[in-house]
Each structure stands twice: as structure tokens, then as C-alpha cells.
Residue frames relative to the residue before (quaternion, step in Angstrom):
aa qw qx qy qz dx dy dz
X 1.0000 0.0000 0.0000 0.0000 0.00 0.00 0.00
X 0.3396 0.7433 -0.5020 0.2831 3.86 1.35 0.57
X 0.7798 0.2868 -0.3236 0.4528 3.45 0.46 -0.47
X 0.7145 0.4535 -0.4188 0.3292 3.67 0.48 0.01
X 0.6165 -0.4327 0.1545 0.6394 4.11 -1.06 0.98
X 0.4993 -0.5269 0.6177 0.3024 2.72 -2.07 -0.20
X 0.6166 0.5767 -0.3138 0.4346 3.24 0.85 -1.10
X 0.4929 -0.6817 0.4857 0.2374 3.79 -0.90 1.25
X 0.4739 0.5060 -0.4619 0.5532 4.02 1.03 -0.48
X 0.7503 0.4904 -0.2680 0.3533 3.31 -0.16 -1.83
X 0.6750 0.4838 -0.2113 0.5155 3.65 0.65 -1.28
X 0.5183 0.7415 -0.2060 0.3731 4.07 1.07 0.03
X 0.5585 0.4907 0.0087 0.6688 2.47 1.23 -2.45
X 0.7240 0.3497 -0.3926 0.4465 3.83 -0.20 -1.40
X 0.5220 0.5576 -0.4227 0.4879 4.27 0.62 -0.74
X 0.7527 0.4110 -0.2350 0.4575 3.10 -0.40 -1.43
X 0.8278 0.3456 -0.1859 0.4010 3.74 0.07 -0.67
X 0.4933 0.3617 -0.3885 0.6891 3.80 1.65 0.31
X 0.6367 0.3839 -0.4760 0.4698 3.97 0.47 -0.39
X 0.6638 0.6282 -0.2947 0.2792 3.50 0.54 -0.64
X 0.7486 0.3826 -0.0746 0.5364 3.24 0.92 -1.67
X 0.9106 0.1237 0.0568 0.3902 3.69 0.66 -1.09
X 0.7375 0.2427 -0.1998 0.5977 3.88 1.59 0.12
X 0.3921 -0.7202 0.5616 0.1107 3.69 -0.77 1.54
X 0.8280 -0.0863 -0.1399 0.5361 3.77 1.19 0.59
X 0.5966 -0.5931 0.3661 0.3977 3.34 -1.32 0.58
X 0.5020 0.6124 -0.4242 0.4394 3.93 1.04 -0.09
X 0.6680 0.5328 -0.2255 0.4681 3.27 1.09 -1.18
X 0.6649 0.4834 -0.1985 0.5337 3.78 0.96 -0.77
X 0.7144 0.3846 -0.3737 0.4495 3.23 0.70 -0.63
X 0.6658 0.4947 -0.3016 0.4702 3.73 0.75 -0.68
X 0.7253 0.4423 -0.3603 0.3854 3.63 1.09 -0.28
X 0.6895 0.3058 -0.2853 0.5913 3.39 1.67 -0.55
X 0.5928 -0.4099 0.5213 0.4569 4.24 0.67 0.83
X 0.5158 0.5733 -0.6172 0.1560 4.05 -0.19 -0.35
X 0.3288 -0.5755 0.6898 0.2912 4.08 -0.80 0.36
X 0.3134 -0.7514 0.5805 0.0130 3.60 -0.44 1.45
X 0.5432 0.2396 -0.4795 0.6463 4.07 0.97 1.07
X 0.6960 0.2923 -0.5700 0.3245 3.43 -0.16 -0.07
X 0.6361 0.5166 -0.4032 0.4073 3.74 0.90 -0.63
X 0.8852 0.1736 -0.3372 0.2695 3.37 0.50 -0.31
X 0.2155 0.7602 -0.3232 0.5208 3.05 1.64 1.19
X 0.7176 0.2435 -0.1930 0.6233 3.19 1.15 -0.94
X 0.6169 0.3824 -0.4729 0.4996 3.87 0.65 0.05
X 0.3044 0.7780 -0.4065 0.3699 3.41 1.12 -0.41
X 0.8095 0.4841 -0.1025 0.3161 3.14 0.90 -2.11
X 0.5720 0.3564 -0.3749 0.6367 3.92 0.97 -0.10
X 0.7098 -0.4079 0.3886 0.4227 3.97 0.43 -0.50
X 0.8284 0.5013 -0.2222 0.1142 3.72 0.46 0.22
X 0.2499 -0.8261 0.4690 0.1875 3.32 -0.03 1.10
X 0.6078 -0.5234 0.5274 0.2802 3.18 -1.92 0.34
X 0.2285 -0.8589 0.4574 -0.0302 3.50 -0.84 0.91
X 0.1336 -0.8974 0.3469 0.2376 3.68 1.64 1.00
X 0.7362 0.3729 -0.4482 0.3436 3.50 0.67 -0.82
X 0.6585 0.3782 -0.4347 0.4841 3.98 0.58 0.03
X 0.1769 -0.7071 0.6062 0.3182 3.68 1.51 -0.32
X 0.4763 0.6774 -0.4662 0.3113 3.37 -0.17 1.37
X 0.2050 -0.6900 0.5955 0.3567 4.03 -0.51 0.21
X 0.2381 0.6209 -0.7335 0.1408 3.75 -1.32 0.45
């Protein structure tokens, strides 16, 4: 997770907009960009937001 924002907003937007445009789940995204899918959603976790498979979205 070194190259992607740090900030947890920023790091949301950058989710939300690779789930949108180019991965049909967060399982799928996480295995194509290496991401360890608890720490991401652990750290979006932190401001309040959970993943939401049927809109495949974090809010």
C-alpha cells in the first residue's frame, strides 16, 4: 500500500474510482493491485466506511 494516498479521504476517492472504472469487486482489485484487503479496509474503516459489494463501493 506504498504507492497509493495516504490520506484515508484521498485513498476512498482513489478506491471508489478503480472499483468503478476497472474491478467488478473489491477481491478482484485487491489481488490485481497486491493491496492486503484488511489493512485497506481497516484503514477506510477509520473515518467510517465500509465496502458495500452490491454497489461495489466504500461509503
Amino acid at each position: 500500500m506504498d504507492e497509493l494516498p495516504k490520506d484515508p479521504f484521498m485513498l476512498m476517492s482513489f478506491i471508489n474510482m478503480k472499483l468503478r472504472d476497472y474491478y467488478k469487486s473489491l477481491d478482484e482489485l485487491c489481488e490485481d493491485l497486491n493491496i492486503e484487503q484488511e489493512i485497506l479496509t481497516t484503514t477506510l474503516g477509520s473515518i467510517g466506511m465500509e465496502y458495500n459489494p452490491e454497489t461495489n463501493k466504500f461509503w
